[in-house]
C-alpha positions in Angstrom: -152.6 -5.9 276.3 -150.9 -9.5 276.2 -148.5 -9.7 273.6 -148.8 -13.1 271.8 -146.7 -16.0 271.4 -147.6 -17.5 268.1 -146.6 -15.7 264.5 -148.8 -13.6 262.6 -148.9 -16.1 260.1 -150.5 -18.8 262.6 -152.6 -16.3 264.7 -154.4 -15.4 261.1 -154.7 -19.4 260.6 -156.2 -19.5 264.1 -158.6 -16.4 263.5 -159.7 -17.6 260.1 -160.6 -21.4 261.7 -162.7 -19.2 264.7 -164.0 -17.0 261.6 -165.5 -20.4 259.5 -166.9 -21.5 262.6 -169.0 -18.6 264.0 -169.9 -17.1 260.6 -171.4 -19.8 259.4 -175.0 -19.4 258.1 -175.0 -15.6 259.5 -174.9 -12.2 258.0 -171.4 -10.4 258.7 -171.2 -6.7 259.4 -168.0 -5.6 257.9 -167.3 -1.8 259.4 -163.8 -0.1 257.9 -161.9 2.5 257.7 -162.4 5.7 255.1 -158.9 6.1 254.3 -156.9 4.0 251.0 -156.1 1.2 253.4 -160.0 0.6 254.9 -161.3 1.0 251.5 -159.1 -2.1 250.1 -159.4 -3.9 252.6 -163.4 -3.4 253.1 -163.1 -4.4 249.0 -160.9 -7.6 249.7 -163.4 -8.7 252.4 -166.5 -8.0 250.4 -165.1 -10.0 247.3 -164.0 -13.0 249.8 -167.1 -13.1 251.3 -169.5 -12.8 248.2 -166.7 -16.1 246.8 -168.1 -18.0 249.8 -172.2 -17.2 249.3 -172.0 -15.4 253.0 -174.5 -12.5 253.0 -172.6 -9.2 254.4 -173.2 -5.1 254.8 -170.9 -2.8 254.6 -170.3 0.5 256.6 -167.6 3.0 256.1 -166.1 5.4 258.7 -164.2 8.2 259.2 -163.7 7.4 263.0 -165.3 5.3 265.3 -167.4 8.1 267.4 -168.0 7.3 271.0 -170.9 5.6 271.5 -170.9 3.8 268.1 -170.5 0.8 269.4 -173.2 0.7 271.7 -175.7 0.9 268.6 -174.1 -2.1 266.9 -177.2 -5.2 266.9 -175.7 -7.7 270.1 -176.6 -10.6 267.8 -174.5 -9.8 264.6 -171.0 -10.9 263.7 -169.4 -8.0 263.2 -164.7 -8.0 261.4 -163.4 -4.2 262.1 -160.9 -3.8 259.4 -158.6 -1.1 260.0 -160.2 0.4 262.7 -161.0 -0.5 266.6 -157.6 -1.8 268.2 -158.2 1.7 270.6 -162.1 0.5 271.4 -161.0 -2.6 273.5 -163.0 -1.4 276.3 -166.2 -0.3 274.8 -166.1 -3.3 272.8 -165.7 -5.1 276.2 -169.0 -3.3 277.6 -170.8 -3.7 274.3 -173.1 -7.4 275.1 -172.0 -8.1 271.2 -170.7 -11.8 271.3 -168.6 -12.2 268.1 -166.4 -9.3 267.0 -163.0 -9.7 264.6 -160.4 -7.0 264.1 -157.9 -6.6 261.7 -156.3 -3.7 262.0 -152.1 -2.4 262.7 -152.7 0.4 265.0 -151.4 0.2 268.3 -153.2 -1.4 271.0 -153.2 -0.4 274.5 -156.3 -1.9 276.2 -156.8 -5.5 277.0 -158.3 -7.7 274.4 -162.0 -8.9 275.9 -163.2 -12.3 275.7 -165.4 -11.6 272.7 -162.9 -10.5 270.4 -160.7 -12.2 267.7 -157.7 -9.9 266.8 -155.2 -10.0 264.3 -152.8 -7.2 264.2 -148.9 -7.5 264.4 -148.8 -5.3 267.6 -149.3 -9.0 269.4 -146.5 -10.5 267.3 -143.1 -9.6 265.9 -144.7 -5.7 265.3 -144.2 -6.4 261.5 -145.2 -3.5 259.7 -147.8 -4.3 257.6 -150.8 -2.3 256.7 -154.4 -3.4 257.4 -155.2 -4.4 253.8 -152.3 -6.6 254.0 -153.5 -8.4 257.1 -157.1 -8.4 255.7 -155.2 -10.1 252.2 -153.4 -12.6 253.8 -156.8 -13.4 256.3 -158.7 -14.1 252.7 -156.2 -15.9 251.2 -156.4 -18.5 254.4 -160.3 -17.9 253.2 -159.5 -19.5 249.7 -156.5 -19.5 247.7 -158.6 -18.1 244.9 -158.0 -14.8 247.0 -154.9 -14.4 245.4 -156.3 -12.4 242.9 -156.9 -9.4 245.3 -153.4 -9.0 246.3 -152.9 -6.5 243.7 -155.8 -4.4 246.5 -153.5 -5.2 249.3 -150.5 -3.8 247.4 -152.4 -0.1 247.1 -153.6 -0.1 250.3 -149.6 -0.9 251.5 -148.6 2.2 249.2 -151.7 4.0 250.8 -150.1 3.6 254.0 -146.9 4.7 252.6 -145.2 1.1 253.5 -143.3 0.1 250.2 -140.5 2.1 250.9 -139.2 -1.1 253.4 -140.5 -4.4 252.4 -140.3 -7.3 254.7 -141.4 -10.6 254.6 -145.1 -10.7 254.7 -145.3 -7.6 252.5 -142.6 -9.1 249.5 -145.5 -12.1 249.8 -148.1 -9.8 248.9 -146.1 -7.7 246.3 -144.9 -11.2 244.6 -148.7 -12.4 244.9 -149.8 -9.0 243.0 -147.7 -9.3 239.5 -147.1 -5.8 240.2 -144.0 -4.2 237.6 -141.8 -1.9 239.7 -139.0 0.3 237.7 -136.7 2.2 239.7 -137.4 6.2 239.5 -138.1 9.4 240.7 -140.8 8.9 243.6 -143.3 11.3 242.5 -146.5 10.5 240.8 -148.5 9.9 238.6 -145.1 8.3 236.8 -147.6 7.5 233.6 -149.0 11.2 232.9 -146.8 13.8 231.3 -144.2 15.0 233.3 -145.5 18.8 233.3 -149.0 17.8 234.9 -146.9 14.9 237.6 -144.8 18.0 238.6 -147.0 20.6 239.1 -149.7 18.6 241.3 -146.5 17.1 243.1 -146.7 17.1 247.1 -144.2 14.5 247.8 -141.9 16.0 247.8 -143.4 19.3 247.9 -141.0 21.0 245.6 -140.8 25.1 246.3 -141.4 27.4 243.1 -143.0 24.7 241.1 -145.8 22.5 243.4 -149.0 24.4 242.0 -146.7 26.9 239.9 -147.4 26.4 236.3 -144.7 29.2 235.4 -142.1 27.3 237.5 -142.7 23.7 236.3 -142.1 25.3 232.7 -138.6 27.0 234.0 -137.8 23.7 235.8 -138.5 21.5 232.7 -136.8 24.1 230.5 -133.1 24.2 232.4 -133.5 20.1 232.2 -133.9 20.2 228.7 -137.4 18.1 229.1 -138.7 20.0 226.5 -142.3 19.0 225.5 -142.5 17.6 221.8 -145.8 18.7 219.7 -146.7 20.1 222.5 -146.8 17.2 225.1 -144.2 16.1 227.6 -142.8 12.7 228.2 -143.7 10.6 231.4 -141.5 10.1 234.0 -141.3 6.2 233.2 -140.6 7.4 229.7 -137.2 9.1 230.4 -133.5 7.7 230.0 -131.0 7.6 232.5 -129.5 10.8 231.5 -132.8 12.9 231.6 -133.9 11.1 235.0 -130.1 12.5 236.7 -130.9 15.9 235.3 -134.4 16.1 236.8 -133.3 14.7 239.8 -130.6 17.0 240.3 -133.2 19.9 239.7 -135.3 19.3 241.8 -132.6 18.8 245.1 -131.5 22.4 243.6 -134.9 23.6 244.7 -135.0 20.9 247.9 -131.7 20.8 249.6 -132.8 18.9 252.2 -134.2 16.5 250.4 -131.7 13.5 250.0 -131.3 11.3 246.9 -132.3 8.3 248.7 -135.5 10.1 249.3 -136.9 10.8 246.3 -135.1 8.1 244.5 -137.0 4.3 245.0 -139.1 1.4 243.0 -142.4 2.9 241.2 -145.4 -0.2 241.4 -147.1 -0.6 238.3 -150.3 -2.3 238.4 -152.7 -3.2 236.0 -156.2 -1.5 237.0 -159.1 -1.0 233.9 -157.0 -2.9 231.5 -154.3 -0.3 232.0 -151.0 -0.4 233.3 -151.0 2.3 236.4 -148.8 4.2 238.8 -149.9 2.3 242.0 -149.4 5.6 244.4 -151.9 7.3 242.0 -154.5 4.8 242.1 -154.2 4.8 246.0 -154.6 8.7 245.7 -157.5 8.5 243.3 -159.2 6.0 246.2 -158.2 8.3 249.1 -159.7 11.6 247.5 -163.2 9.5 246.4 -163.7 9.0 250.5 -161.8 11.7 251.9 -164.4 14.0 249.5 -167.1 11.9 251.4 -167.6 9.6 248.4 -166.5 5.9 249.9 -169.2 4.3 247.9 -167.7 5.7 244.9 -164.0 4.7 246.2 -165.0 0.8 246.5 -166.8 0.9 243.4 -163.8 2.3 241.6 -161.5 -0.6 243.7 -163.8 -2.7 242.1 -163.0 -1.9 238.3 -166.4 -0.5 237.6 -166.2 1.4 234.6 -169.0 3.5 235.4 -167.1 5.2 238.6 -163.2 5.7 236.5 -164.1 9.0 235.1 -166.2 10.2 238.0 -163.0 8.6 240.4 -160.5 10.3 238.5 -162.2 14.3 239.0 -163.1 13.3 242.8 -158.8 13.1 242.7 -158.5 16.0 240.6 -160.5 18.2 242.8 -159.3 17.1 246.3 -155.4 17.8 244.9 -156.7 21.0 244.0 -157.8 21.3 247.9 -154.4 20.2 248.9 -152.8 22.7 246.9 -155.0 25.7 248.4 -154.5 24.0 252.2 -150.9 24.4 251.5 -151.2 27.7 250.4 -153.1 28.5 253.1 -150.5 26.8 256.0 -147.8 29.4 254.1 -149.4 31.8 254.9 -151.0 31.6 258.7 -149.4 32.4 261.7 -148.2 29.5 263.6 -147.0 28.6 266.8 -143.5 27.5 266.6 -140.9 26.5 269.2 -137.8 25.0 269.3 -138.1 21.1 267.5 -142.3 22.0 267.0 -144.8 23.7 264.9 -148.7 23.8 265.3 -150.5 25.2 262.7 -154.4 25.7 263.7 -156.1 25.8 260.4 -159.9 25.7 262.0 -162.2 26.2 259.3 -159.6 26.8 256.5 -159.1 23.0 255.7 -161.1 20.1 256.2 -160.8 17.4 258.9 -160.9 14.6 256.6 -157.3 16.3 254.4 -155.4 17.9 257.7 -153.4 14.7 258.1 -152.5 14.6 254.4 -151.4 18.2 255.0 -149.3 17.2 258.2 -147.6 14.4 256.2 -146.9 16.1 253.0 -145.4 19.4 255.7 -142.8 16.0 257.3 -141.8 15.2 254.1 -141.3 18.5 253.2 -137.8 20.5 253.3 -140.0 23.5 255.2 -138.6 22.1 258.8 -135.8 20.7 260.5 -135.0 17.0 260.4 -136.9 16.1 264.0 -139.7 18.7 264.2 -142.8 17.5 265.1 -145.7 19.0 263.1 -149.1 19.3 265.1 -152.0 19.9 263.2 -155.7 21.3 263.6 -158.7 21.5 262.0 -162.7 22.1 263.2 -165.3 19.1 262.2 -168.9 20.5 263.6 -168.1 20.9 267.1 -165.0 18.9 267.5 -161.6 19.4 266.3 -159.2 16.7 264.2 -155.8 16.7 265.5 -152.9 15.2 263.5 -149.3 14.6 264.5 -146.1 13.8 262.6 -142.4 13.9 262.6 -140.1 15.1 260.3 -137.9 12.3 259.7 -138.4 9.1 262.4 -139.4 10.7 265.9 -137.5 10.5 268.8 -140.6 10.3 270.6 -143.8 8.2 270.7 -146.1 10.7 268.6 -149.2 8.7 269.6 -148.5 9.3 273.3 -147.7 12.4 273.2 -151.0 13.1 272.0 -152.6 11.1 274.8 -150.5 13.2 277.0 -152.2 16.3 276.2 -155.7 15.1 276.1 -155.6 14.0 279.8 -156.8 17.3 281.2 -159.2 18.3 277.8 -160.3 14.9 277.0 -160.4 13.3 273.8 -159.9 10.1 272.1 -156.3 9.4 270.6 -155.4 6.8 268.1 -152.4 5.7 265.5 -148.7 5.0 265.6 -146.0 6.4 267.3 -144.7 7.8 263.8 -148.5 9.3 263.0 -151.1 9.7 264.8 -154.1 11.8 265.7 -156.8 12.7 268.4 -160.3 14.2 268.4 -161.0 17.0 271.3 -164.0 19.1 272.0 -163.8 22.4 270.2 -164.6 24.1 273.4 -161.0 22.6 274.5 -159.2 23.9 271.7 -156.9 26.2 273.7 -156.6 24.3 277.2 -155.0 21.7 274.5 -152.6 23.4 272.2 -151.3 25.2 275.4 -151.2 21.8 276.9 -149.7 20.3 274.0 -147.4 23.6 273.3 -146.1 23.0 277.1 -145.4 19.2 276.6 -143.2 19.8 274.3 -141.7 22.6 275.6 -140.6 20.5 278.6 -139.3 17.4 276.2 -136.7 19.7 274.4 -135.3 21.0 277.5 -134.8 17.4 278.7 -132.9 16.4 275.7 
């Protein structure tokens, strides 16, 4: 990889000029990710495109599967949003002349002649998510693109990036006319506080995330009581009631600082409505991580055909968090000293065992600096996701590429999350690889 001389900011000029230039009078296959952050930023695309007459399909993915690439038409203009910054190679091998990439992951391969990249990995390392990039890309399209900042701003939520705003993402967010209020950082901050609580997973809360009884009991010592029979919303309580809440819920999380759970709710208008912007990102999540992505751009898109359908696809994949959870409680693990991997196989699905690793790091179930491996079977492979509890002292991403040297696999992300996909035949050559790695690292320190 050569890292680049130019600003973001000019390197996204110099793509989009490139972008005009080859797309012209050609279809453009846009390929994105599944997760809230592909999903907008497939949507920004699609609605930047359709502004300029260009004629363009659309393919969503989970991962890019080896060997995907080779199946791609050589004469097609294909933008990778979210996705492909780890398929430099087999993009290099592919014969396809014109490929773009947006995407923020990390990129370790150099970039091959037929490829125009924008991601801040060659620049300043801004963090910015992919919808971002994508925004900001569009709105060098056409300033009429301003309009779908308010996309770019879920898909930054989606990838948990409000919490430290820059530059480039403080454009986006002014761009947006989003409404932030200061608050309690769980969600949904609009729905009555019994429901927000009891679905609540960041923070996990212990005694009242999925406990009906113990939401009641926590509302009750707060004096939250519910008034003809319905509870207020979070944005709907004082100061006063907000410091009691708060200070219930560190009773039941001592680990979890004030500054943690304490920060600016986004409130975005979506179907006429003014909305928690972490919820809408959930709602989007859920519709694709339920194997609905279809229904997840459709509902980015404001159809009102695909709210009410949207909104149970979110209702039953919390309800599968909430059981994976329960499930995580309760298996054995293998735990060392500064690591946990929990093995889950069948018991949850590939497509929620990250969310499940992140909602674990943000958790007050583990030490400030564990690292939380986790697993999970898809056919005859096995998802692997990574985290740290608190920022990592070590490079998550290759630590994962350490372990796969001997299995095999493809590994992908940050180095603050990332994950890998191994043959399930593997599955224990790598956690005892994995198990030994880290083994080694803590007796170092």
């Amino acid at each position: 990889m050569k890292r680049g001389t130019n600003s973001l900011e000019l390197d996204i000029k110099s793509a989009v000029g490139k972008f005009l230039e080859k797309s012209e009078s050609r279809e453009v296959g846009i390929i994105s990710h599944f997760d809230t952050d592909g999903i907008t930023s497939a949507v920004i695309m699609m609605r930047a495109l359709g502004r300029l007459d260009m004629k363009f399909s659309v393919k969503i993915l989970k991962r890019i599967e080896s060997g995907f690439i080779e199946t791609l038409p050589k004469d097609r203009l294909f933008v990778f949003l979210d996705l492909a910054s780890g398929c430099l190679d087999e993009i290099a091998k592919s014969g396809i002349k014109e490929i773009f990439i947006i995407d923020h992951h990390e990129i370790t391969q150099e970039i091959p002649e037929n490829v125009v990249i924008v991601n801040p990995e060659l620049n300043e390392r801004e963090k910015i998510s992919s919808s971002g990039l994508t925004y900001l890309f569009c709105k060098e399209l056409d300033i009429k693109n301003k309009e779908l900042a308010k996309l770019a701003a879920l898909g930054m939520i989606g990838d948990l990036m409000e919490r430290n705003i820059d530059k480039l993402n403080n454009e986006i967010i002014n761009d947006s006319d989003i409404k932030k209020k200061r608050g309690l950082m769980i969600y949904p901050s609009t729905r009555p506080l019994n429901k927000t609580l009891e679905y609540c997973t960041e923070p996990y809360i212990p005694g009242v995330t999925g406990e009906t009884a113990g939401v009641t009991e926590l509302l009750r010592e707060t004096g939250l009581n519910s008034s003809a029979g319905k509870y207020k919303s979070l944005i709907e309580l004082n100061e006063e009631e907000m410091s009691k809440l708060v200070t219930a819920i560190m009773l039941r999380n001592p680990k979890t600082r004030n500054r943690e759970i304490i920060g600016d709710i986004f409130l975005i208008k979506f179907f006429n409505k003014l909305e928690d912007a972490r919820e809408l990102s959930a709602v989007i999540n859920a519709c694709s991580r339920l194997g609905e992505s279809e229904l997840a751009i459709r509902f980015c898109m404001e159809i009102p055909e695909a709210k009410k359908r949207a909104e149970y696809m979110h209702m039953k994949y919390r309800q599968l968090i909430l059981s994976g959870l329960k499930f995580v409680y309760e298996t054995e693990k293998i735990e060392g000293k500064g690591f946990v991997i929990i093995n889950a196989k069948n018991n949850i699905k590939d497509t929620m065992i990250g969310t499940i690793a992140s909602i674990l790091a943000n958790s007050s179930i583990y030490a400030e600096g564990t690292i939380i491996t986790t697993l999970a079977y898809y056919g005859d492979k096995i998802k692997v996701s990574i985290r740290s509890v608190g920022e990592p002292t070590r490079n998550l991403r290759e630590i994962l590429d350490i372990a796969i040297r001997e299995t095999g696999g493809n590994a992908g992300g940050h180095e603050v999350a990332a994950g890998c996909m191994i043959k399930k035949e593997k599955e224990n050559d790598f956690i005892e690889n994995l198990r030994k790695n880290l083994e080694i690292e803590v007796v170092k320190i």
